[in-house]
VOVO-676073 format. One record per residue (C-alpha): residue number from 1; residue in three letters; x, y, z. Coordinates in nm, 3 decimals, padded with zeros to 5 digits. Layout:
// residues N
{NUM; Ala; {X; Y; Z}}
...
***
This chain:
// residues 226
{1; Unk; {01.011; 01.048; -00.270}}
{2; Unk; {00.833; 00.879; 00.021}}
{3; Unk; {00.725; 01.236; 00.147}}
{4; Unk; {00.615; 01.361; -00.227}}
{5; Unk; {00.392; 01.004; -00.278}}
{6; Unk; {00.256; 01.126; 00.074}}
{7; Unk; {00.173; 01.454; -00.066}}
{8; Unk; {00.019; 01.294; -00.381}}
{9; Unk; {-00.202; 01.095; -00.196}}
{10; Unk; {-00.314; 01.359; 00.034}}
{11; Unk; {-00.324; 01.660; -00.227}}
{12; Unk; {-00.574; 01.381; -00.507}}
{13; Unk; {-00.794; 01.309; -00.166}}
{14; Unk; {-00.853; 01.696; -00.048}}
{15; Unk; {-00.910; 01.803; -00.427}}
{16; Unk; {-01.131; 01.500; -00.525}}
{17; Unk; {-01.474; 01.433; -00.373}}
{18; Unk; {-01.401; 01.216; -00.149}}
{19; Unk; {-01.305; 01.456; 00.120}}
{20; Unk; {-01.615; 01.668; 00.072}}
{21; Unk; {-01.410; 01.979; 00.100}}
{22; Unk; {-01.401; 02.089; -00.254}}
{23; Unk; {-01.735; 02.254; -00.301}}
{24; Unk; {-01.734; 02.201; -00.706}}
{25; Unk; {-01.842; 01.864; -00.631}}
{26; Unk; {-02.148; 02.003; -00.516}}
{27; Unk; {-02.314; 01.811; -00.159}}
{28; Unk; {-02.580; 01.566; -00.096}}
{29; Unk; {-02.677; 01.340; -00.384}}
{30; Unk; {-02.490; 01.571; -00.619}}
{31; Unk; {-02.162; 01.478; -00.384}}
{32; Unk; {-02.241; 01.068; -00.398}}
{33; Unk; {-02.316; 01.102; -00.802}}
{34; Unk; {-01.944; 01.271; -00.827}}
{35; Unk; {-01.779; 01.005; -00.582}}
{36; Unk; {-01.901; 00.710; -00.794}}
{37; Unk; {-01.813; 00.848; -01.146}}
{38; Unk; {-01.504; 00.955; -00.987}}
{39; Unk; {-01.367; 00.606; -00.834}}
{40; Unk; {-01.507; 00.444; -01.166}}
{41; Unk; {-01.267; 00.706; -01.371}}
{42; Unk; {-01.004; 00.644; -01.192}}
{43; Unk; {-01.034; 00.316; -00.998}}
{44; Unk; {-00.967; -00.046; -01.168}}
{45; Unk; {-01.267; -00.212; -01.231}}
{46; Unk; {-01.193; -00.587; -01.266}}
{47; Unk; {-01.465; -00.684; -01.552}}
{48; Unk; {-01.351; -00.370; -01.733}}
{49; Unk; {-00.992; -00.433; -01.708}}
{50; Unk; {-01.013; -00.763; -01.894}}
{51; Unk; {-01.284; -00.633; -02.144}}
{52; Unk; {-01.007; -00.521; -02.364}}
{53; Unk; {-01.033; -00.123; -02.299}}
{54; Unk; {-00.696; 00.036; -02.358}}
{55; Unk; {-00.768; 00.290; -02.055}}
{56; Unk; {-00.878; 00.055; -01.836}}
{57; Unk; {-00.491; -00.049; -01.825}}
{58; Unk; {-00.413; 00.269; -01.679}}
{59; Unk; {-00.641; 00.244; -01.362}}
{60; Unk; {-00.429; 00.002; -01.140}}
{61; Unk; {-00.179; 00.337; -01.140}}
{62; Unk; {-00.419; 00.594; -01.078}}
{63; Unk; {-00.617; 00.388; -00.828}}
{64; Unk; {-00.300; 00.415; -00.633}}
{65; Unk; {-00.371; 00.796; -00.592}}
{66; Unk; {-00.689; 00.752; -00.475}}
{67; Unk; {-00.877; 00.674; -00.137}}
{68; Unk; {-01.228; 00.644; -00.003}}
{69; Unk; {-01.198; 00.801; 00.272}}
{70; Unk; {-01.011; 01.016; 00.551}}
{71; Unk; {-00.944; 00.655; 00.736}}
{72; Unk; {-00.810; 00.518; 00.427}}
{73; Unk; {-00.599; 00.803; 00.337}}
{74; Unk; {-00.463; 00.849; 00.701}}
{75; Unk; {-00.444; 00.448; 00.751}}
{76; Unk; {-00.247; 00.406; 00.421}}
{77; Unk; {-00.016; 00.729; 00.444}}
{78; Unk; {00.111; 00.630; 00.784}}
{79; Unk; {00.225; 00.312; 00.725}}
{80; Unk; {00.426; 00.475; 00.441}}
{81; Unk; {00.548; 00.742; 00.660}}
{82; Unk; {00.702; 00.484; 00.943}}
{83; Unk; {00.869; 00.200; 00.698}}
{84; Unk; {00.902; 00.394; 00.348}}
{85; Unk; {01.192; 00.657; 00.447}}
{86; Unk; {01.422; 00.388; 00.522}}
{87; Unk; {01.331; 00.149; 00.224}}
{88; Unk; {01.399; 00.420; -00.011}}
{89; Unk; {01.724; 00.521; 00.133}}
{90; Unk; {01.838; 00.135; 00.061}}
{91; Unk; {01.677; 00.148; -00.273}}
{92; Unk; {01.753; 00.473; -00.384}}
{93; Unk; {01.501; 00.752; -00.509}}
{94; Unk; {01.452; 00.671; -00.875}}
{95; Unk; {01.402; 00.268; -00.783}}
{96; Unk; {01.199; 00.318; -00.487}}
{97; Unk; {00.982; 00.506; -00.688}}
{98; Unk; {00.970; 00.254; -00.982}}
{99; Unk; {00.935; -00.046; -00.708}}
{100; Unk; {00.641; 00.178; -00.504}}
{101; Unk; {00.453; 00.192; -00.894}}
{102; Unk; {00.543; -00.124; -00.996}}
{103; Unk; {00.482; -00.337; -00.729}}
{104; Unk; {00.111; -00.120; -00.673}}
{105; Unk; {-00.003; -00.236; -01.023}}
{106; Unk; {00.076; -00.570; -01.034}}
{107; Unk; {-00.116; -00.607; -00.675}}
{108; Unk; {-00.411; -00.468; -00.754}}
{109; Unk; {-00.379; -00.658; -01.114}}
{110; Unk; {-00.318; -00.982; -00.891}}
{111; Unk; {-00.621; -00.890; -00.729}}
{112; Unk; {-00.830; -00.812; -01.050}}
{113; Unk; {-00.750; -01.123; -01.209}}
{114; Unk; {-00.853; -01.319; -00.891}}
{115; Unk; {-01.164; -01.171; -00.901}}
{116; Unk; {-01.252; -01.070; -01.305}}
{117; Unk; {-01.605; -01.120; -01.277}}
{118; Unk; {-01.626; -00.795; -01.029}}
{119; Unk; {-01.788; -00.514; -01.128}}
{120; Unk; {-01.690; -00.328; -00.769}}
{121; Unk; {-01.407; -00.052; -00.769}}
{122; Unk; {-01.079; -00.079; -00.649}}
{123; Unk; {-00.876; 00.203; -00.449}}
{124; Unk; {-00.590; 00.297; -00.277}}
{125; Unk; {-00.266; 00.295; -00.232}}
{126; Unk; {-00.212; -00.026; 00.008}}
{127; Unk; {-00.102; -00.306; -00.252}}
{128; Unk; {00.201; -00.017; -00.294}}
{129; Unk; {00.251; -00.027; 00.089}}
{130; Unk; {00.215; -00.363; 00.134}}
{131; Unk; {00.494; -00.398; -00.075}}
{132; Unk; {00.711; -00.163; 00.114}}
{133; Unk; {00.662; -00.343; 00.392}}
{134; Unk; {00.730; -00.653; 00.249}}
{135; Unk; {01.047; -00.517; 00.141}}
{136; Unk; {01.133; -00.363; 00.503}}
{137; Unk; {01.075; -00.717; 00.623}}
{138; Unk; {01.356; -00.815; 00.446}}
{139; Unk; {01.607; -00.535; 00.400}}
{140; Unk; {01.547; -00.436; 00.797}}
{141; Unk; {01.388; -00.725; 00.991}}
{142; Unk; {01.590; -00.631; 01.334}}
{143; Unk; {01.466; -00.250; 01.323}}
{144; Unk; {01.241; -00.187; 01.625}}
{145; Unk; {00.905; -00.079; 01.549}}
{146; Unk; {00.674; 00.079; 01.819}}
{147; Unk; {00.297; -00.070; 01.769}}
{148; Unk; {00.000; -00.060; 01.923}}
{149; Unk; {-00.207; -00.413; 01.985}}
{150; Unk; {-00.608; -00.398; 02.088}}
{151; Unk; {-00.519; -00.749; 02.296}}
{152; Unk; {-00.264; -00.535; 02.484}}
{153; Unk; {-00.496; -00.214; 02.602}}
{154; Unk; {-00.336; -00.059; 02.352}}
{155; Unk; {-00.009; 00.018; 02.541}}
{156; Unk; {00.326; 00.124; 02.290}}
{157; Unk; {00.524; -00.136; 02.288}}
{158; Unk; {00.889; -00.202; 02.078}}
{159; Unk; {00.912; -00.530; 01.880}}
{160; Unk; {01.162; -00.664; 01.615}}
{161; Unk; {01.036; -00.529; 01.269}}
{162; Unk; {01.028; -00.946; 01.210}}
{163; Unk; {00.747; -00.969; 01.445}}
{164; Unk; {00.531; -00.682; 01.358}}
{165; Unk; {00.520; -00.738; 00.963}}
{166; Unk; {00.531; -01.128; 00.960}}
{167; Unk; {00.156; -01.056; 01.224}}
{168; Unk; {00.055; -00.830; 00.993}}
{169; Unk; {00.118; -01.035; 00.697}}
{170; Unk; {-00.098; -01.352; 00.868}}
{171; Unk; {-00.357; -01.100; 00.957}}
{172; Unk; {-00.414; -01.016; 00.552}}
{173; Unk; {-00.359; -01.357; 00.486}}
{174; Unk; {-00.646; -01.520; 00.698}}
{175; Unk; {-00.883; -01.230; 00.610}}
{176; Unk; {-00.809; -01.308; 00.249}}
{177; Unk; {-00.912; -01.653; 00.288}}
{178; Unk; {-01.222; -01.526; 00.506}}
{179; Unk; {-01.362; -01.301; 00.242}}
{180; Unk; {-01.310; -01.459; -00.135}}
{181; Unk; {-01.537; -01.249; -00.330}}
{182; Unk; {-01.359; -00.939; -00.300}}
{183; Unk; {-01.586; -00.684; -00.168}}
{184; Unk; {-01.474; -00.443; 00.112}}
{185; Unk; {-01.087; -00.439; 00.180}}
{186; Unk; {-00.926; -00.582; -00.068}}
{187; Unk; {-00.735; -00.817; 00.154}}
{188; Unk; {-00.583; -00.995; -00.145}}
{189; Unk; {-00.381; -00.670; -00.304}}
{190; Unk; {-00.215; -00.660; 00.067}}
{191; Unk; {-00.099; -01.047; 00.026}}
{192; Unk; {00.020; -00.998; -00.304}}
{193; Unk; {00.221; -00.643; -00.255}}
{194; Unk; {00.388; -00.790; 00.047}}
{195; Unk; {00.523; -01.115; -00.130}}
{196; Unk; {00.625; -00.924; -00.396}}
{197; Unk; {00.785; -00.662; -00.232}}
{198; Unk; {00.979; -00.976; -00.030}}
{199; Unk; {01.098; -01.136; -00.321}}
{200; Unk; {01.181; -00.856; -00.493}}
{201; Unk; {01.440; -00.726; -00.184}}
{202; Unk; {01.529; -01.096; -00.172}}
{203; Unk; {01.648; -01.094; -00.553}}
{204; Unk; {01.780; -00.794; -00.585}}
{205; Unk; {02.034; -00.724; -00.274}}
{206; Unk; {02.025; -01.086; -00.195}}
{207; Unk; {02.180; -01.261; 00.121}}
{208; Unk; {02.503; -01.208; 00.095}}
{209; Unk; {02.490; -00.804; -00.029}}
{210; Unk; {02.236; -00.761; 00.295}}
{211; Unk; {02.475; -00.968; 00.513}}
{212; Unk; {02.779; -00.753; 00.415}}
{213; Unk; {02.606; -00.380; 00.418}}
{214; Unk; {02.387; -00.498; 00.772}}
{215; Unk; {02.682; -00.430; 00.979}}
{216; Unk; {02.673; -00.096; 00.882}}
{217; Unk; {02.342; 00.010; 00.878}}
{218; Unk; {02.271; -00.135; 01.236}}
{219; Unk; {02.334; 00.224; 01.377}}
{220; Unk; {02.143; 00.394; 01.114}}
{221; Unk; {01.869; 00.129; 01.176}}
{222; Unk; {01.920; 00.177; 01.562}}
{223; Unk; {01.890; 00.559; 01.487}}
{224; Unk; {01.645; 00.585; 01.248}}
{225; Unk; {01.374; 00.347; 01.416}}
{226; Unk; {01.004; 00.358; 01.287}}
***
């Protein structure tokens, strides 16, 4: 499922207007009208999601199909690519699936309530991510993950998953706190899909069901590394 939610995401970008390569959109100022009744169709809108509108409800699912740009699409689909194969086979297909939906909504609904006044649209699929990740943390914190750090020239190095998603985490955090009103990246969805996807691998499988099974998995972990 990790692979078809890749496809999703990719196939919704290259057929919608943001990638500019379907000509029915038309180019120019024809292309911009069709982008912004587009993410409004489809994106969550935080003043109309509390207005009461029935399919307003619906966008914090779709906006997980949808991106603003090749950067955001790439950005977003790679970070599922790296941690989302081996969360899924923990969690299974079916839940994976229904955790990847789940947990998208209620971030970018975390983030609409926080800011209800907005009248800017929401995309993407990174409040789902986060909360892989966030799950990762905790079903696989010793798996070694290969990242690449500005400070460090950019050289590939191999750190404890711990490391690498616990930065990342304080990263979204502090922007969060740096830019309250919302506009831009929406900083807060990636807080709120990473603690939920935590506690939700923390309540489900629990210490002593990740303790017993951990033993085992260190090879596949070892094998399988991101």
């Amino acid at each position: 499922m990790t692979n078809v939610l890749i496809g999703l995401c990719c196939a919704v970008f290259v057929l919608g207007p943001a990638s500019g390569l379907n000509r029915i959109y038309g180019t120019g100022d024809a292309l911009l009208k069709a982008q912004t009744a587009y993410y409004e169709r489809w994106g969550v809108i935080p003043l109309d999601l509390w207005s009461g509108s029935v399919r307003a409800l619906i966008t914090p699912l779709t906006a997980l199909f949808v991106h603003g740009s090749w950067l955001h699409l790439l950005g977003n689909v790679l970070f599922l690519y790296v941690f989302g194969a081996m969360a899924e086979a923990r969690m299974g297909r079916l839940p994976f699936t229904a955790f990847y939906l789940i947990i998208g909504y209620l971030a970018l609904l975390g983030y609409a309530a926080a800011h209800a006044g907005s009248g800017q649209t929401l995309v993407g699929a990174s409040g789902s991510i986060s909360g892989v990740l966030g799950a990762f943390l905790y079903l696989f914190p010793t798996a070694r993950v290969t990242s690449l750090f500005p400070f460090l020239f950019f050289l590939p190095l191999r750190f404890p998953a711990w490391i690498v998603l616990l930065f990342w985490f304080a990263l979204q955090w502090q922007a969060a706190q740096d830019d309250p009103r919302g506009p831009g990246v929406a900083y807060l969805a990636h807080v709120i899909g990473f603690a939920l996807g935590f506690l939700y691998a923390w309540a489900r499988y629990g210490r002593d069901s990740v303790g017993a099974t951990r033993a085992n998995d260190r090879a596949t972990e070892e094998e399988s590394q991101p």
